[in-house]
C-alpha positions as CSV (number, residue, x, y, z in Angstrom):
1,X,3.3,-33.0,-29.7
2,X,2.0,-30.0,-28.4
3,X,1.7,-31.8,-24.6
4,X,5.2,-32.9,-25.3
5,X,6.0,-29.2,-25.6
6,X,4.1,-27.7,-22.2
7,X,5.9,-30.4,-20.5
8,X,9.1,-29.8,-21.8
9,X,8.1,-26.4,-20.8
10,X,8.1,-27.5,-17.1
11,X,10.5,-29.2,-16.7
12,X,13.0,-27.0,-18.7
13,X,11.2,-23.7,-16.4
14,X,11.6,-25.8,-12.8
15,X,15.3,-26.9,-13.6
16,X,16.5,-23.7,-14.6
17,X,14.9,-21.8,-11.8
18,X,16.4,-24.3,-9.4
19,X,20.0,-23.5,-11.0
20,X,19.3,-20.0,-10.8
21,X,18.8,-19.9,-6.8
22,X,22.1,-21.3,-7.0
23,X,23.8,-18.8,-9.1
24,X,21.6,-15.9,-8.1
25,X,22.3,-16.4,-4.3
26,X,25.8,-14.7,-4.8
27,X,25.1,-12.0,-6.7
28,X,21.1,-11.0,-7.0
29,X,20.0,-11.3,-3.3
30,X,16.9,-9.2,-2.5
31,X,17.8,-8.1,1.3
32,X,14.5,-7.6,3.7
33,X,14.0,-3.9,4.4
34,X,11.1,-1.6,6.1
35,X,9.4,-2.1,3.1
36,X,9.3,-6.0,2.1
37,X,7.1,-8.9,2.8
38,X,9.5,-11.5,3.4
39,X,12.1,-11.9,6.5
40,X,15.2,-14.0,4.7
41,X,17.0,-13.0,2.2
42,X,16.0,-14.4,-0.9
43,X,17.5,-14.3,-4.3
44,X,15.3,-12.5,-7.0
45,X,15.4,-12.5,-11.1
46,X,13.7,-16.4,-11.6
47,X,11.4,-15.0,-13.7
48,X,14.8,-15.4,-16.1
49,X,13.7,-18.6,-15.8
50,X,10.1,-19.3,-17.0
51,X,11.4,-16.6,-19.7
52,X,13.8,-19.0,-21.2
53,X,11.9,-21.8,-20.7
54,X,9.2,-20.0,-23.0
55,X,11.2,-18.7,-25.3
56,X,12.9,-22.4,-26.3
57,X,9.8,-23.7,-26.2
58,X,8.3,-21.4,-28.5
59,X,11.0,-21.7,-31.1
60,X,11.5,-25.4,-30.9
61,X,7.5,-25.3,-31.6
62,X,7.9,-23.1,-34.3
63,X,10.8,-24.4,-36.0
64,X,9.1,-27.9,-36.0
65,X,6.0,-26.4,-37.3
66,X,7.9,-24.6,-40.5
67,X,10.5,-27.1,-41.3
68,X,9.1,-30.5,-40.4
69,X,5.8,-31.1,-42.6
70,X,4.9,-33.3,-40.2
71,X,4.3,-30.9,-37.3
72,X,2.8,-28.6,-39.4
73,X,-0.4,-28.7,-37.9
74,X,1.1,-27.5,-34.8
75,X,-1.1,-24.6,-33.8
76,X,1.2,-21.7,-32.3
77,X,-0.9,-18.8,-32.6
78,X,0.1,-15.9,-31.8
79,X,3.1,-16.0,-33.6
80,X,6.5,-16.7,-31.5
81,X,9.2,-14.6,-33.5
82,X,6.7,-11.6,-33.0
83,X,5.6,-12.0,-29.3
84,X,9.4,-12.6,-28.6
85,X,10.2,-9.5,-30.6
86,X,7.9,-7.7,-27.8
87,X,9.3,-9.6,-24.7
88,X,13.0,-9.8,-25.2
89,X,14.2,-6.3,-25.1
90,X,11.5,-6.2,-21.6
91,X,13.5,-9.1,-19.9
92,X,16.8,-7.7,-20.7
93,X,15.8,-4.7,-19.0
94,X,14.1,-6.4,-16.2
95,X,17.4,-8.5,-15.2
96,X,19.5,-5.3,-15.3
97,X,17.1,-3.5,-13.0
98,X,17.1,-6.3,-10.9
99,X,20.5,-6.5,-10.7
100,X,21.9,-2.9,-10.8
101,X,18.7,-1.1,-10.4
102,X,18.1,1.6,-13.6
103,X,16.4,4.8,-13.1
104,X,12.4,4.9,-14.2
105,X,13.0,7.2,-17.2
106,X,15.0,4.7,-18.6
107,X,12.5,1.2,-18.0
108,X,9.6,3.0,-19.0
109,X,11.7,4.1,-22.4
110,X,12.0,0.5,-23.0
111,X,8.1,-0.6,-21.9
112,X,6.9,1.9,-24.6
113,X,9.5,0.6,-27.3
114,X,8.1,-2.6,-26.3
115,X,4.4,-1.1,-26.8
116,X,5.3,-0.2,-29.7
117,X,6.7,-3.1,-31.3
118,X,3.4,-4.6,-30.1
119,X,1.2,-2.7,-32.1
120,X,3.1,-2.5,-34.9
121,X,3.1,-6.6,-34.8
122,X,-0.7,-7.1,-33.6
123,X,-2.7,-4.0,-34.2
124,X,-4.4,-1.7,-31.6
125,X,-6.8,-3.1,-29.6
126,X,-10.2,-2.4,-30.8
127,X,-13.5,-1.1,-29.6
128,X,-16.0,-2.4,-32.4
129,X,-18.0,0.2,-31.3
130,X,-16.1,3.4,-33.1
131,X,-16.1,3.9,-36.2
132,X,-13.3,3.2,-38.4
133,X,-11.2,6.6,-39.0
134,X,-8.2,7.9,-39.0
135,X,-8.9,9.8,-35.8
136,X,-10.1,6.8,-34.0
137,X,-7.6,4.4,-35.3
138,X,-4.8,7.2,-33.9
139,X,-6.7,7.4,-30.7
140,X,-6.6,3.7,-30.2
141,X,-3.2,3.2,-31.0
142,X,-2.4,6.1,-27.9
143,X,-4.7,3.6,-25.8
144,X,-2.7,0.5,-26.2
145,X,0.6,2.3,-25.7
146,X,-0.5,3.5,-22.4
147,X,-2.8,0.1,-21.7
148,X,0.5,-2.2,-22.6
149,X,2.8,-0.1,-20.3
150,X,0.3,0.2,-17.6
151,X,-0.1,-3.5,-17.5
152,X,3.8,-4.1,-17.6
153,X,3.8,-2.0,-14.7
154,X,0.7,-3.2,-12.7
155,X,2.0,-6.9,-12.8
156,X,5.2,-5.3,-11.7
157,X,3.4,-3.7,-8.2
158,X,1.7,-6.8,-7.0
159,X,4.7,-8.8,-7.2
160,X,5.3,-8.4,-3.7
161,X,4.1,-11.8,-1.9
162,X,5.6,-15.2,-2.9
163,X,3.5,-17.2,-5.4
164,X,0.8,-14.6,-5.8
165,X,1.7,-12.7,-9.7
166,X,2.9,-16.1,-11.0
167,X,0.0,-18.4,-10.1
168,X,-3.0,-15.7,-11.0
169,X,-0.9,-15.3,-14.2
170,X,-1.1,-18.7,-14.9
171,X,-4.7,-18.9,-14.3
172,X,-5.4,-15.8,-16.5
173,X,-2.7,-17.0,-19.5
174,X,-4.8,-20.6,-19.3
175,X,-8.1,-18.4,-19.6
176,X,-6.6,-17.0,-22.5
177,X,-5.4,-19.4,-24.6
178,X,-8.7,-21.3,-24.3
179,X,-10.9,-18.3,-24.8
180,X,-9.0,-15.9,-26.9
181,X,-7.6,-19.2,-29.1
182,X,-4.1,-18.3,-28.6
183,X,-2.8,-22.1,-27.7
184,X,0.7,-20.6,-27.3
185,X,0.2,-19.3,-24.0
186,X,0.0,-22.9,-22.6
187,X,3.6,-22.8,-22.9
188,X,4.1,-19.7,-20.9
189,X,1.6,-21.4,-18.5
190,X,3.6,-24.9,-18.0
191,X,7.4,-22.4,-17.8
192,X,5.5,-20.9,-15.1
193,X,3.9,-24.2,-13.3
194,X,7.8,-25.4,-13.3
195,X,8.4,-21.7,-11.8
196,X,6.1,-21.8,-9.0
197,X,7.7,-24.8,-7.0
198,X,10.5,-22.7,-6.3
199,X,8.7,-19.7,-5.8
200,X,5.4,-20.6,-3.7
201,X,5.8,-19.8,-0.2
202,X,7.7,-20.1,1.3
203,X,9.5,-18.8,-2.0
204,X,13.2,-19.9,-2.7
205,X,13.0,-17.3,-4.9
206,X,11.6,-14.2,-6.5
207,X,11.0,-13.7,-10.1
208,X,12.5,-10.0,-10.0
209,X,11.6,-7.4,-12.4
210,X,12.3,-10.0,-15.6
211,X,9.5,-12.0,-14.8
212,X,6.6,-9.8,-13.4
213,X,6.7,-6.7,-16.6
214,X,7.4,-10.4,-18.8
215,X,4.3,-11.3,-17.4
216,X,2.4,-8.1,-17.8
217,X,3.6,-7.9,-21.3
218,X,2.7,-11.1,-21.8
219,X,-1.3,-10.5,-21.5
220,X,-1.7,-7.2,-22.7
221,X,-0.2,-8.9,-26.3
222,X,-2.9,-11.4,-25.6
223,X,-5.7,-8.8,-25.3
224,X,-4.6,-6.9,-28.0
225,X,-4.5,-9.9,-30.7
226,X,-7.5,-9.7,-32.7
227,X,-10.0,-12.7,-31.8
228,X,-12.2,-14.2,-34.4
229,X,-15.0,-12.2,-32.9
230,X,-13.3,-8.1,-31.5
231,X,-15.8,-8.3,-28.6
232,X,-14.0,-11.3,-27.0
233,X,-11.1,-9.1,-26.7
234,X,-13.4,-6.6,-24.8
235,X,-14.6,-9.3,-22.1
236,X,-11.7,-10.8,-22.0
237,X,-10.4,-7.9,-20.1
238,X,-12.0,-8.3,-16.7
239,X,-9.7,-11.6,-16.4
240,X,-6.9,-8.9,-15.5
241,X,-9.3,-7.4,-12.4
242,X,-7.7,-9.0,-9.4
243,X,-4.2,-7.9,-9.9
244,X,-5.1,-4.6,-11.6
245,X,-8.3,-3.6,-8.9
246,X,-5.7,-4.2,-6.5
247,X,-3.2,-1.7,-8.2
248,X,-5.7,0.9,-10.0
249,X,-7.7,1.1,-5.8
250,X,-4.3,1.6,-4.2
251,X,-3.4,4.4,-6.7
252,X,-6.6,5.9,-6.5
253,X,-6.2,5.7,-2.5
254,X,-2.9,7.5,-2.0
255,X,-3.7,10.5,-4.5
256,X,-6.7,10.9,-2.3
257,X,-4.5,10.8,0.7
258,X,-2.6,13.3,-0.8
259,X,0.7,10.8,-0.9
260,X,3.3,10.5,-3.7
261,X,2.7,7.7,-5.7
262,X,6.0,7.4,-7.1
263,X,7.5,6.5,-3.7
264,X,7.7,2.9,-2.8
265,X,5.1,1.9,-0.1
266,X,3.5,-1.3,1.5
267,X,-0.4,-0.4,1.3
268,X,-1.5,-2.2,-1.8
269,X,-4.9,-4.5,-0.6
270,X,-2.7,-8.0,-0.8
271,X,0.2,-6.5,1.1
272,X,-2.2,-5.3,4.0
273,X,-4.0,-8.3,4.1
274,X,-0.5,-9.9,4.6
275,X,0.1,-7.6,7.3
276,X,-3.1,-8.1,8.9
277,X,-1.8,-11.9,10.0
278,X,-2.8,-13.4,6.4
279,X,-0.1,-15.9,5.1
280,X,1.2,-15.5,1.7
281,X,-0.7,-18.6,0.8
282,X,-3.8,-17.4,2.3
283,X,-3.6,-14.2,0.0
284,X,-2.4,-16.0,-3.2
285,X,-5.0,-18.5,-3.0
286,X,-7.9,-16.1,-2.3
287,X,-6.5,-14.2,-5.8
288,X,-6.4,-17.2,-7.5
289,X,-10.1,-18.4,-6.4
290,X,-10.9,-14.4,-7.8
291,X,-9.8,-15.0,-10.7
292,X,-11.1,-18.1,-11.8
293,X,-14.7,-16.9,-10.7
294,X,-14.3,-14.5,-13.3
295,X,-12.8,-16.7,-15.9
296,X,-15.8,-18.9,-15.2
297,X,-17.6,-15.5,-15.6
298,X,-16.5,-14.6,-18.9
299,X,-16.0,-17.7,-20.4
300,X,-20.1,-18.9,-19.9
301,X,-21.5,-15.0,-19.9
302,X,-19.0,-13.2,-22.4
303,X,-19.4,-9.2,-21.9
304,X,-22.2,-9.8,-19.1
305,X,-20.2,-12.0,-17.6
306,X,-17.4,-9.4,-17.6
307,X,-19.5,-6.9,-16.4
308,X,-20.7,-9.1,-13.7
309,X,-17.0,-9.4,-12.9
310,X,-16.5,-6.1,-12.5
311,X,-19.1,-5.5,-10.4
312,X,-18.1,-8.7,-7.9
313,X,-14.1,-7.2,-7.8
314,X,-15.7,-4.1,-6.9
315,X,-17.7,-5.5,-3.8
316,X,-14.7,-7.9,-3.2
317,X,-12.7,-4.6,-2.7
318,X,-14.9,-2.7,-0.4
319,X,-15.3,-6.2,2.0
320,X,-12.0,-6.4,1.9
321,X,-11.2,-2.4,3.2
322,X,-14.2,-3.3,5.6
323,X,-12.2,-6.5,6.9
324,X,-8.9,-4.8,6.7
325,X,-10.6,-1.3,9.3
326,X,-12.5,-3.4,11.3
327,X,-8.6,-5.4,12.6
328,X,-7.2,-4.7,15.5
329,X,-4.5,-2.0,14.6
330,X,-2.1,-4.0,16.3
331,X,-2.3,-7.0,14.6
332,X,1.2,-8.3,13.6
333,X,1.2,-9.9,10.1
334,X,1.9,-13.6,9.9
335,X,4.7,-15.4,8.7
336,X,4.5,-17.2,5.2
């Protein structure tokens, strides 16, 4: 029943997503500028699509589960009604920015009501390390409001090349579900398989704003569930490395610079590797090969294995700065 459900998933995720390049085309086109990756213009907001797809999905599953005794050993842990609590008022958002584009004050209002909800539903995430006070409890609970929103927006910055967020997602959801024993992220993982034929390069579209802080959102509730054992949650962290590296190096490389972060820019490691004559393939596949070295990592090593992760995305980074100096400057970036 459950496989019945993923492929439902699929299917339901690749259909929609295929009626929404229609609809989309007319009124959510993203236009190529100084600043984009792609040379066509291409409609954006599909991740509308592996959204709904997920959230059917996840009530059909549930509603079997409760009302049909039959189904009741139906396994969808975490629960949906709470994760979709978390997610919904994050895709709303997400379509309106993508289509009428809302000021930052206002989406990050929303990703901490969203953090919120979170921990109110799931907990803090825990160090089992501290003790268990008041002061520490507090102090953890500031941690996962900033940790949630930071994810929402990291996922939201390194969706900038077609194919790349939504197939390491994919990779990193499957991790967790096995790991973490959270099965219901296999739906999540088939809305986006059904996703990624549409948007793999060369993409017919973009999953906008709705999809990627979905997405984001999406793993940080993961980590933050308790696991059987609190020091999975702790390894299972590294899984995030090759999108948030990516984001967490640029940052740290333009304050250095001395540039404002807050304005939009094309210098994040994928993008210049991109520009450097990589295709989009090229670069989604060699983040995809990252990440499941380190959910090979983790899952066979647990915390060494994370820490072994984090020391490999760390070298990974630096060859990758070394290959990216050591290009001609005027190398002229390929096409997808």
């Amino acid at each position: 029943m459950y496989l019945f459900l993923c492929l439902f998933a699929a299917l339901f995720g690749a259909l929609l997503t295929r009626w929404l390049i229609q609809k989309f085309s007319q009124h959510l086109l993203d236009l190529p500028n100084d600043r984009s990756s792609h040379t066509q213009p291409t409609p954006r907001g599909g991740g509308l699509g592996f959204c709904l797809a997920f959230a059917v999905t996840s009530l059909i599953g549930w509603g079997l589960s409760y009302f049909w005794p039959a189904a009741a050993a139906l396994n969808l842990f975490p629960n949906p009604l709470n994760v979709l609590l978390v997610l919904l008022p994050l895709a709303i958002v997400g379509l309106l920015d993508d289509r009428f584009t809302l000021s930052a004050k206002v989406r990050y209002a929303v990703q901490i009501g969203a953090a919120a909800i979170a921990l109110l539903s799931f907990g803090a995430f825990s160090l089992t390390w501290l003790p268990e006070t008041l002061w520490v409890t507090v102090l953890m609970g500031g941690v996962t409001l900033i940790g949630f929103t930071a994810l929402v927006n990291f996922y939201n910055f390194m969706d900038g090349l077609d194919g790349l967020v939504a197939s390491v997602t994919a990779i990193q959801l499957g991790f967790l579900a096995l790991y973490l024993n959270q099965p219901l992220w296999w739906l999540l993982v088939a809305a986006l398989l059904g996703f990624l034929g549409w948007n793999w390069s060369p993409a017919k579209i973009f999953m906008g704003d709705v999809g990627s802080t979905v997405l984001g959102a999406s793993v940080a509730i993961a980590l933050i569930v308790p696991a059987a054992d609190p020091g999975l949650n702790i390894a299972a962290l590294a899984i995030t490395l090759p999108l948030t590296a990516d984001a967490i190096y640029t940052l740290t490389r333009r304050l250095l610079k001395g540039e404002n972060i807050f304005q939009a820019h094309r210098t994040h490691l994928y993008q210049r590797l991109q520009q450097s004559g990589w295709s989009h393939r090229r670069v989604a596949i060699a983040y995809g090969l990252w990440t499941g070295l380190l959910a090979m990592l983790i899952g066979s090593l647990n915390g060494f294995g994370s820490l072994l992760g984090l020391i490999i995305s760390g070298l990974l980074i630096i060859a990758g700065e070394y290959y990216l100096n050591a290009q001609p400057k005027a190398a002229r970036p390929s096409q997808p």
